[in-house]
Every structure is written in structure tokens, then in C-alpha cells.
C-alpha positions as CSV (number, residue, x, y, z in Angstrom):
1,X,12.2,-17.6,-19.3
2,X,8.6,-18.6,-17.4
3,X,7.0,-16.0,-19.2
4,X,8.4,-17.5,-22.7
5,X,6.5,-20.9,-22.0
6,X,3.3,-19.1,-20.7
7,X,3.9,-17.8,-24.5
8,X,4.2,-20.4,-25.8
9,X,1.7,-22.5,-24.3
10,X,-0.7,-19.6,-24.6
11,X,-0.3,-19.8,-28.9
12,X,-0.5,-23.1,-28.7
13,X,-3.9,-23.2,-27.7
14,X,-5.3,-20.9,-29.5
15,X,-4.2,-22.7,-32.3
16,X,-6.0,-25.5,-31.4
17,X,-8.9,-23.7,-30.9
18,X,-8.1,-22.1,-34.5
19,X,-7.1,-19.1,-33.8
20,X,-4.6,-16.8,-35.7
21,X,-1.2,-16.5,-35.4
22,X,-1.0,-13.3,-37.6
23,X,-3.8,-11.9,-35.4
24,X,-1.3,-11.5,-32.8
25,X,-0.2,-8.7,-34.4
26,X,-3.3,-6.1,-34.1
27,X,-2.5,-6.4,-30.4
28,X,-2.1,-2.3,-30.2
29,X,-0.5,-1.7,-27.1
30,X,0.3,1.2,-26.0
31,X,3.9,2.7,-23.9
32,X,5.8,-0.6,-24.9
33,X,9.0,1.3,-24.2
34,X,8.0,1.4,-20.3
35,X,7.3,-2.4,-20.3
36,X,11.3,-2.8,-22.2
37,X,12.8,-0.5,-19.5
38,X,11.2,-2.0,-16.4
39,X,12.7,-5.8,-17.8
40,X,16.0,-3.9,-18.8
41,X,16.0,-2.3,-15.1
42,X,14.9,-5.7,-13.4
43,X,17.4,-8.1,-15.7
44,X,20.2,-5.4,-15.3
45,X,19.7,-5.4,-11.3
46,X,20.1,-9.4,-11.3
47,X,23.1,-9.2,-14.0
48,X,25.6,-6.6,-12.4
49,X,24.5,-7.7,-8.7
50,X,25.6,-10.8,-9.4
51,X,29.0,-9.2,-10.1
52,X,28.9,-7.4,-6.8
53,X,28.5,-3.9,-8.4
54,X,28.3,-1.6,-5.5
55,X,26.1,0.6,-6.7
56,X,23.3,-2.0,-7.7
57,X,23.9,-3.7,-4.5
58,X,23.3,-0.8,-2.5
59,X,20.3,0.5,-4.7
60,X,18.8,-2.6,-5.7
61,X,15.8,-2.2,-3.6
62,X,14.9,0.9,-5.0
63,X,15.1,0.1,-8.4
64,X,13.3,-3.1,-8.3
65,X,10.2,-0.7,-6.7
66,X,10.8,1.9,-9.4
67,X,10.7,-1.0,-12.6
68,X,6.9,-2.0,-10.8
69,X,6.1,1.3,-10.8
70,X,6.8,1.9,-14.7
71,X,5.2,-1.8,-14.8
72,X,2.4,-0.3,-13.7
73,X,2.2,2.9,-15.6
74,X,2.3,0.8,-19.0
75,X,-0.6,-1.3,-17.8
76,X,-3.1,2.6,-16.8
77,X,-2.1,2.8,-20.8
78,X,-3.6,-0.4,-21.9
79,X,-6.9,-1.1,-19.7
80,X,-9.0,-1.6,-22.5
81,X,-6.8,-4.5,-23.3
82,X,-8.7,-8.1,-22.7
83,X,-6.4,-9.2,-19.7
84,X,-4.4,-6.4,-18.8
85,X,-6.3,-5.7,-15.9
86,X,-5.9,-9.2,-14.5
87,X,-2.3,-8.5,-15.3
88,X,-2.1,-5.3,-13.5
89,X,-3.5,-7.1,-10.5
90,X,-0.8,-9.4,-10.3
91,X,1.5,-7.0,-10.4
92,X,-0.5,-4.7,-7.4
93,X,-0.4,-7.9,-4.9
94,X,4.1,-8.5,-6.0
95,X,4.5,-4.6,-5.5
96,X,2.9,-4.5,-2.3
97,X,4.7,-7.8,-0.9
98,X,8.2,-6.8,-2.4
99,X,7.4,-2.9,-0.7
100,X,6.3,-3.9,2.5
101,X,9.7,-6.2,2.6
102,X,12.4,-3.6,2.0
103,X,12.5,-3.9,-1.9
104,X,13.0,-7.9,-2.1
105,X,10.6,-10.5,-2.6
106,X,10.5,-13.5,0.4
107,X,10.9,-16.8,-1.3
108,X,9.9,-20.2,1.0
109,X,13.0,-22.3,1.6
110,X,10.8,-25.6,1.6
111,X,9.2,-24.7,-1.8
112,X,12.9,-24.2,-3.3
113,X,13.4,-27.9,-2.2
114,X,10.4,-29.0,-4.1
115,X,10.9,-27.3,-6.9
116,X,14.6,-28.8,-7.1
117,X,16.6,-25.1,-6.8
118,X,18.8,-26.3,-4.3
119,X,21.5,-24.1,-5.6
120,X,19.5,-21.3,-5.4
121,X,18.6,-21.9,-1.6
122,X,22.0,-22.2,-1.2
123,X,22.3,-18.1,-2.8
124,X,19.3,-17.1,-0.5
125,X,20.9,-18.6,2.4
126,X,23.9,-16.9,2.3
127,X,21.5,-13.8,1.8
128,X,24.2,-12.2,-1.7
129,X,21.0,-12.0,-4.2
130,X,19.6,-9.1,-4.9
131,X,15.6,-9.1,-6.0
132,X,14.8,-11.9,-3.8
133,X,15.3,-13.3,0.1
134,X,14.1,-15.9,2.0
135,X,11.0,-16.1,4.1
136,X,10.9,-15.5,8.0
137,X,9.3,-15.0,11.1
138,X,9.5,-11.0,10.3
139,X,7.8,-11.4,6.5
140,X,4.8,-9.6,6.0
141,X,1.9,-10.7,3.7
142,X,3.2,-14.1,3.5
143,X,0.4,-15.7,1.6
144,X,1.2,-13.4,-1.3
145,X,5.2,-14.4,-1.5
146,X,6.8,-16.7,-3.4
147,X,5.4,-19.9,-2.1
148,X,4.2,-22.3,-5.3
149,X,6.6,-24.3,-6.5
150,X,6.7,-25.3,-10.1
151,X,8.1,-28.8,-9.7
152,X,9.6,-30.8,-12.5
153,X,8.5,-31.6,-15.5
154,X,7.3,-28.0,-15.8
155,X,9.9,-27.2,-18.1
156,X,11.1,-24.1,-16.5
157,X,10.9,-25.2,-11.9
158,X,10.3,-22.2,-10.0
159,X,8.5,-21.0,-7.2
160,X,5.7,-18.3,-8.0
161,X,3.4,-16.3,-6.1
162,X,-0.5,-15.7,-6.3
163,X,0.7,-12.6,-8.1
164,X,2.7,-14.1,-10.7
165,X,-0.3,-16.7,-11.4
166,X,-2.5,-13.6,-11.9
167,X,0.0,-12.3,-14.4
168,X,0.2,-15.6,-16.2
169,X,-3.5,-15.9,-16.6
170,X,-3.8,-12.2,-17.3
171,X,-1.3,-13.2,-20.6
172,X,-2.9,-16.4,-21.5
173,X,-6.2,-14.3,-21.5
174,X,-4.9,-11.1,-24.0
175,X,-3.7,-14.1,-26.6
176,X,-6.3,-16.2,-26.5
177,X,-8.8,-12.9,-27.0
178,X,-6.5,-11.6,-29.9
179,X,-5.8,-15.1,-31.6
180,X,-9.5,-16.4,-31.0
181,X,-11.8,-14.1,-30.7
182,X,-11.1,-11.8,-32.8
183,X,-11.0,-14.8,-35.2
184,X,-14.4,-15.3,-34.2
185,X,-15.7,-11.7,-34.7
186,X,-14.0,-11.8,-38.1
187,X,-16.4,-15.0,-39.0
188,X,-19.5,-13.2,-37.7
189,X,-18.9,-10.1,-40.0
190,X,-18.2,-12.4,-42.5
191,X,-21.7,-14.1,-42.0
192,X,-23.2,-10.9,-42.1
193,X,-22.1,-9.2,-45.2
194,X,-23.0,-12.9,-46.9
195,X,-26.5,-12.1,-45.8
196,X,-26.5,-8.6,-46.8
197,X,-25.5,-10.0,-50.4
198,X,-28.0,-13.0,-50.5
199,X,-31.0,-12.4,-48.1
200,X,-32.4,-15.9,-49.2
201,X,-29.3,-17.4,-47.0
């Protein structure tokens, strides 16, 4: 649901920077069938867990590390894209934390507070959720988990990591080039045919 308000934030002002909506649609990318299955995977692992399906609780880890891998494959196909390579990054710096944690990514109890998931503490701490865990002494590259909270009035509180941040921008960046930009080179090309057709301009 985050990722629907970066959205829509993210149209928003390229709207007010008048951009096009419809320009949205020459974004060409590329393997968008790897990008459905790693969310199906990822959504699917939090939906049956929750149910206590043996299987996913006893595989969990390894699918969460196989839906960044395919993550990652979709983003080698679409590097020419303005921010996909910012996106890509963020998802490098989650793949190595949630890796070098046994397939989970540490969340910070105190930042779960702040960002008023007290039920969700509550999940952590009795350790039955499957894509994340809280953070101890034992978690490596700590500075890269979960540890910003989104307080309210963000409309959707959550705590993020450097790497989500880097995805967020990395999606703000591929709409506002696509809506704005290209609106822009549209207007110069414009310009310049104008000039072709009356030099004295």
C-alpha cells in the first residue's frame, strides 16, 4: 500500500509541474511478468503464513530471497530506464540485509512504537511472521534494516529502510522523467519544427 501513495504522490507533482498523465504510458518496460511474480511470491508468503501453511512457514526464507532475485532480474532488463537504477540499488542494500539475516528483514522494536504498530510489535515479538523479525544484538548490517519510522499523518505508518527510500525515490524519479520531461522534449521539438516552417521566428 506505501508504494500506492509514493504513486500517487509521484503524479501528483508532475501535474503540477505540467506534466502528462497520458505520458505515463510510453513507459516501455521491459519483463513486467518478473516484477508480477516476485509481488505475487512476496504477498502470497505473507497471505498463507499467516494461516500457518507449513510449507510457506518452512520455506519462507527462501522464497522471499528468490522474489529479490527475479526483482532484480526485471531491473538488468530496464537500465536505460530514468530511475531504475536508483531502484535497483535499493533493492541491492534489502537483498543483502534480508540474506545476511536468514531470509527475514530485522525491524527496530522502538521505531514500531513511533510509528504507532503496536500490534505488529506484538506479532514480531512473539516471532510467528514470516518476511520480517525484530532487531538484535546478533543483526548484521543494522544501519540498512528497517529503522525509519513513517509516523502519523503519513497516511500509510511504517518503518522503512535506507533501501526502501532508495526505491521510493528511484519511482518518484521514472514518473516525474516520463510525465515531465518527456513533456518538455515534446515542447522543444515542437519549437523546432516551428522554426523549420518560419525562419523569421
Amino acid at each position: 500500500m506505501l508504494y500506492v501513495y509514493i504513486i500517487i504522490i509521484s503524479i501528483i507533482i508532475g501535474l503540477l509541474r505540467n506534466g502528462k498523465l497520458s505520458s505515463l504510458s510510453q513507459i516501455s518496460l521491459k519483463k513486467t511478468e518478473l516484477i508480477v511474480l516476485a509481488c505475487l511470491i512476496q504477498g502470497g508468503i505473507i497471505f498463507l503464513g499467516s494461516r500457518n501453511v507449513n510449507f510457506v512457514l518452512d520455506y519462507s526464507s527462501y522464497m522471499i530471497i528468490f522474489s529479490y532475485i527475479v526483482l532484480l532480474l526485471a531491473v538488468w532488463n530496464n537500465l536505460k530506464l530514468n530511475g531504475i537504477k536508483i531502484i535497483g540499488l535499493g533493492i541491492i542494500l534489502n537483498f543483502i540485509v534480508i540474506v545476511a539475516n536468514g531470509g527475514h528483514m530485522p525491524v527496530l522494536l522502538s521505531s514500531l512504537y513511533k510509528a504507532g504498530l503496536n500490534d505488529f510489535a506484538l506479532v514480531l515479538k512473539e516471532g510467528i511472521y514470516v518476511t520480517h523479525t525484530l532487531i538484535t544484538e546478533k543483526t548484521l548490517f543494522r544501519f540498512l534494516t528497517d529503522v525509519i519510522p513513517l509516523s502519523p499523518p503519513f497516511p500509510d505508518p511504517s518503518v522503512v529502510s535506507v533501501g526502501d527510500f532508495l526505491m521510493f525515490y528511484g519511482v518518484f524519479s521514472l514518473i516525474q522523467n516520463a510525465m515531465v520531461k518527456r513533456q518538455n522534449s515534446e515542447i522543444r521539438n515542437q519549437n523546432s519544427e516551428d522554426k523549420e516552417l518560419n525562419p523569421e521566428i
